[in-house]
C-alpha positions as CSV (number, residue, x, y, z in Angstrom):
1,X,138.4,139.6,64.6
2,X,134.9,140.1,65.6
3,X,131.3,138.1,64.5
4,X,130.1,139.9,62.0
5,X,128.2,143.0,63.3
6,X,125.9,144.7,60.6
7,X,126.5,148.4,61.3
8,X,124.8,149.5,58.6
9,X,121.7,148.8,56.3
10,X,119.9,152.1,54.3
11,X,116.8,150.3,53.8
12,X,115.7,150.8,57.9
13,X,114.9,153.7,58.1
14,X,115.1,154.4,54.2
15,X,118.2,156.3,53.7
16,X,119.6,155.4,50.9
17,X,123.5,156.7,49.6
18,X,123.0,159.4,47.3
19,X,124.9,160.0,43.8
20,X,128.0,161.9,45.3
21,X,127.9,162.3,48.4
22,X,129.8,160.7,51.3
23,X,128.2,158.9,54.2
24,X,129.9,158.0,57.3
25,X,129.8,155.1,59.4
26,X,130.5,153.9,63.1
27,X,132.1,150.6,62.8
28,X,132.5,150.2,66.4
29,X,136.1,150.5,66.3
30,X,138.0,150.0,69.4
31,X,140.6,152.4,70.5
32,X,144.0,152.6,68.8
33,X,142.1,151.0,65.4
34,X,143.7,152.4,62.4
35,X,141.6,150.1,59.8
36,X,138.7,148.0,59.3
37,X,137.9,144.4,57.7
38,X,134.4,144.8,56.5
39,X,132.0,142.9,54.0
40,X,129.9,146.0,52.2
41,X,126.9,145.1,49.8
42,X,125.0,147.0,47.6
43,X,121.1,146.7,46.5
44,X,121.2,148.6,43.1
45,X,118.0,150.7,42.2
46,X,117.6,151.4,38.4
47,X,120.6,152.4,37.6
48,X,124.3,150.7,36.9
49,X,127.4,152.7,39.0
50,X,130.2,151.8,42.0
51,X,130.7,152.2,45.0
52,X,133.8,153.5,47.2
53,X,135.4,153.0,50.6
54,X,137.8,155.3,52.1
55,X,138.7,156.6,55.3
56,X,136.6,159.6,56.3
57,X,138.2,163.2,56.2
58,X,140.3,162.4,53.3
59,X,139.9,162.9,49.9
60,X,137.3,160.2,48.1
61,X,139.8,158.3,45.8
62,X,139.1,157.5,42.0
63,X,138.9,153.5,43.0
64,X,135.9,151.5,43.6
65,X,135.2,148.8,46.0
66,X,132.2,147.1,44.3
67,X,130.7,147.6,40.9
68,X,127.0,147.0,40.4
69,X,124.5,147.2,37.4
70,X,121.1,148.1,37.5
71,X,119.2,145.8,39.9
72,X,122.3,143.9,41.4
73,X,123.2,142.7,44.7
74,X,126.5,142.5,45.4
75,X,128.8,141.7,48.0
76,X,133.0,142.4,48.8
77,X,135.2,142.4,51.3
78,X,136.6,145.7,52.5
79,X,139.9,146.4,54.3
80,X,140.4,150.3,54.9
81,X,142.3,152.4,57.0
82,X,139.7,154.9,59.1
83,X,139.2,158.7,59.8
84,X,138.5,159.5,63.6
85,X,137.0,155.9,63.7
86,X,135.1,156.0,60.6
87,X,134.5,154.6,57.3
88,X,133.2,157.0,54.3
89,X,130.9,155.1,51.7
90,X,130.6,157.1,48.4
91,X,128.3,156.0,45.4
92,X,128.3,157.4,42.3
93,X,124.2,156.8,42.0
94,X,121.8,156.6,44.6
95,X,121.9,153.0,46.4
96,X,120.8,150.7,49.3
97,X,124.1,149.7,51.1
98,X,124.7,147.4,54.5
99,X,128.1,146.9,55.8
100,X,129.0,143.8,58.3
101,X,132.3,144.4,60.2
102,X,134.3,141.1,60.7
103,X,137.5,142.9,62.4
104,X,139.9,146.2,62.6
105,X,143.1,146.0,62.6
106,X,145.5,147.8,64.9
107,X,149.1,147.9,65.8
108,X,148.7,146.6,69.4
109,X,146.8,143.9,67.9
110,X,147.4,140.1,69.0
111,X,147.4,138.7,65.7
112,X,149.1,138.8,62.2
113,X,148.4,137.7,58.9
114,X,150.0,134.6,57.8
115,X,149.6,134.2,53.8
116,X,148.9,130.3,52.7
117,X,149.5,128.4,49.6
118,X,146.0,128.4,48.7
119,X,144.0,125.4,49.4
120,X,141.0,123.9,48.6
121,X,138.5,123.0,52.0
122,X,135.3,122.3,50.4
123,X,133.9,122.0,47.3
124,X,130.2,120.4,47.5
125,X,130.4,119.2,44.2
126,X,133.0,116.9,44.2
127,X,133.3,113.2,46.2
128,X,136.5,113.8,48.1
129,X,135.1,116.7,50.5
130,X,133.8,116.8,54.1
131,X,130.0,117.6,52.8
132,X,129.2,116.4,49.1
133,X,125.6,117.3,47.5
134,X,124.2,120.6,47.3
135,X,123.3,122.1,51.1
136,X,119.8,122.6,52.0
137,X,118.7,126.6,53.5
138,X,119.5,127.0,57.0
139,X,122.3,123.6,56.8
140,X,125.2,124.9,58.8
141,X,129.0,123.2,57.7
142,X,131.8,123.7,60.1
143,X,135.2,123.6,58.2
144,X,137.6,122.6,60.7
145,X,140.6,125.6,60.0
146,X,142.9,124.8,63.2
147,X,143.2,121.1,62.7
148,X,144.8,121.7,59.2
149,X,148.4,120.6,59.0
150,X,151.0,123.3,58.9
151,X,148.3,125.9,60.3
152,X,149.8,128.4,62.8
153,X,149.3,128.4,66.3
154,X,145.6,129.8,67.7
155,X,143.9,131.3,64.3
156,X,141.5,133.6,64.9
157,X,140.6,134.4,61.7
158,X,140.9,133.4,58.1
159,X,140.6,135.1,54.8
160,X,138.9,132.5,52.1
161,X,137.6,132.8,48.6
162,X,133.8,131.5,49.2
163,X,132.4,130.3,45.9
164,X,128.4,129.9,45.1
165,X,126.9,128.0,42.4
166,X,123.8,126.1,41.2
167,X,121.8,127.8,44.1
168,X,118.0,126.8,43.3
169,X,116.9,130.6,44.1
170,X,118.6,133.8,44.5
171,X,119.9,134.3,48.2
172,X,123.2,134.6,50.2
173,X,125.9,133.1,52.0
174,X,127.2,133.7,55.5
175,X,130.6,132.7,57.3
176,X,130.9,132.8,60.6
177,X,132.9,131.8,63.7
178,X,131.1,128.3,64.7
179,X,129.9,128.3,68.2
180,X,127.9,131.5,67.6
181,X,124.7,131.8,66.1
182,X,124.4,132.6,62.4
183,X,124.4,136.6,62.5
184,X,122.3,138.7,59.7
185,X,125.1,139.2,57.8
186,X,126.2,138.0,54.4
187,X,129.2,137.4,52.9
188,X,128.4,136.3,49.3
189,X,125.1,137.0,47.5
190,X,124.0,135.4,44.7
191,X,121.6,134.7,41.6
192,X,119.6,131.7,40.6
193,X,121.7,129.2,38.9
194,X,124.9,131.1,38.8
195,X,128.3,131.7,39.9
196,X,129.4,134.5,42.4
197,X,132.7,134.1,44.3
198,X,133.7,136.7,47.1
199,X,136.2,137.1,49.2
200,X,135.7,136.8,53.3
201,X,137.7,137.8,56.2
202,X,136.3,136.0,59.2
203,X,136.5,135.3,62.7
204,X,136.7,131.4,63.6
205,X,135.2,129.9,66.9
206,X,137.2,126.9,68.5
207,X,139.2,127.0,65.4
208,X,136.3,126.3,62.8
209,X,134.3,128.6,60.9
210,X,131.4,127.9,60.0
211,X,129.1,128.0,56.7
212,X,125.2,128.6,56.4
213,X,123.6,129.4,52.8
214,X,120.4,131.1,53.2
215,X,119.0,128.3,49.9
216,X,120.0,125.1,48.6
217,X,123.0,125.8,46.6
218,X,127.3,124.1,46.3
219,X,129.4,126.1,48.1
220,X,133.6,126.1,47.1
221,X,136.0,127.2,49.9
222,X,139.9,127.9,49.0
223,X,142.0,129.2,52.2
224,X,144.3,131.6,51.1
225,X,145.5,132.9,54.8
226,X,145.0,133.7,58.4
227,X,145.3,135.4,61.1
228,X,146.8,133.7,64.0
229,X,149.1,134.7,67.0
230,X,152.5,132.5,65.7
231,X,154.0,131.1,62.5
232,X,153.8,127.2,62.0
233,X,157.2,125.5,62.4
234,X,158.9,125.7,58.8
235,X,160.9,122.7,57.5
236,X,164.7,122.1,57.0
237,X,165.2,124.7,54.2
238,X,167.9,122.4,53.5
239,X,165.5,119.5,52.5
240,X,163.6,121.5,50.2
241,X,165.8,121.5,47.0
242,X,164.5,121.3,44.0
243,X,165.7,121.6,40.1
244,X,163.3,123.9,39.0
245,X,163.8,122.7,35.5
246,X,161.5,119.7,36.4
247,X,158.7,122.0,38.0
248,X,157.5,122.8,34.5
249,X,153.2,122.7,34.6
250,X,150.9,123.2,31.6
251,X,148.2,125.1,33.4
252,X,145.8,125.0,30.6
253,X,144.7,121.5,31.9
254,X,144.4,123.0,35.4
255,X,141.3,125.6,34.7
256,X,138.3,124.7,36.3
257,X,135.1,126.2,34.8
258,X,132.9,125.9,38.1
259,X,129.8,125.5,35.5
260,X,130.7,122.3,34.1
261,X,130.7,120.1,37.4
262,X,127.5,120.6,39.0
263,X,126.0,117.5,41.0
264,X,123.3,117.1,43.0
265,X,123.0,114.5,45.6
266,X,119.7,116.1,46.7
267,X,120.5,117.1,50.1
268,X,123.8,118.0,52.1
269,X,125.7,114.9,54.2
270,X,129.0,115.2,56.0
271,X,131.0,112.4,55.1
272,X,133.7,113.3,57.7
């Protein structure tokens, strides 16, 4: 994992993806890098279209890595493998694009990915969080990722679904490891008075990342793995049990429509 390092942005100098054609950039991989963990957005012009990454020197596959309508910003995370170092961005209209690097992955590489059961850090909205209340522009939240029980040892780096609602203007969302400054990068972008969610793959500093919105918005965090040097200790297999046939869940109860909970304590507080 690296901070995120913008390596790309069409609007300086104006050079903008056109319709078709593939565009190659240096994402400052280190030698022996195979891949590449990036977050790619797109500023749409006037028309709707998509956008692909793929490895440069191969064939342009029929996928897409973000789809955008006319006007849009939007944000994803990337993880692709690389040609002679590269990454190839093909759109199928002309479009703005920047693309943040947050890692590349490698087969000497000191860490591997350790998949969670997802969890829940933060959710601004709600009472029982480290931060409750909407957080002003500029605010900064560490989320404490090391100190969680059952993490592995030394995380570097985590991948987390970042949700972004009731944001008072249109602007974006950056994670980052804490202990750096805030780099101009952005991992989620958003509307006024929406809902985006976007997945992130990013370093951590002193085993927290950290969370800056660029306007006053609620910000949701679920952990769904990371990337760390060894496993956690598992438990007893043998004390884990259970008769599935009392597992059963109705999960209709469980859906959570992010619109329906907004609160607004005026100003972020960290309650931890």
């Amino acid at each position: 994992p690296i901070a995120p390092t913008r390596v790309l942005d069409t609007r300086a100098p104006s050079a903008p993806l056109r319709a078709g054609v593939p565009r190659a950039v240096d994402v400052r991989a280190p030698a022996g890098a195979v891949g590449v963990a990036a977050t790619i957005a797109v500023i749409a012009r006037d028309a709707a279209g998509f956008l692909t990454a793929s490895p440069c020197g191969a064939p342009v596959p029929a996928t897409s890595n973000l789809n955008f309508a006319a006007g849009d910003v939007v944000a994803n995370a990337v993880l692709s493998g690389l040609g002679a170092g590269q990454l190839c961005l093909t759109s199928s209209v002309d479009v703005d694009a920047l693309v943040d690097v947050t890692g590349h992955l490698s087969p000497a590489a000191p860490l591997s990915y350790y998949a969670l059961f997802p969890q829940r850090l933060l959710d601004t909205r709600a009472a029982t969080t480290p931060f409750t209340g909407r957080v002003a522009g500029g605010q900064v939240l560490p989320l404490a990722v090391q100190a969680l029980p059952g993490m592995p040892a030394s995380v570097g780096a985590v991948v987390a679904n970042l949700t972004v609602t009731g944001a008072d203007a249109p602007g974006y969302l950056t994670a980052y490891p804490c202990g750096a400054a805030a780099p101009e990068a952005s991992s989620v972008n958003f509307p006024a008075a929406g809902t985006v969610a976007g997945l992130t793959v990013t370093a951590v500093g002193a085993g927290s990342l950290c969370l800056r919105s660029s306007v006053r918005a609620h910000l949701i965090v679920d952990l769904v793995g990371v990337w760390a040097t060894a496993p956690a200790a598992m438990p007893d297999a043998g004390t884990m049990t259970v008769d599935a046939g009392t597992m059963t869940v109705d999960a209709g109860p469980m859906v959570r429509d992010v619109g329906t909970m907004t609160v607004d304590a005026g100003h972020g507080r960290d309650v931890g």
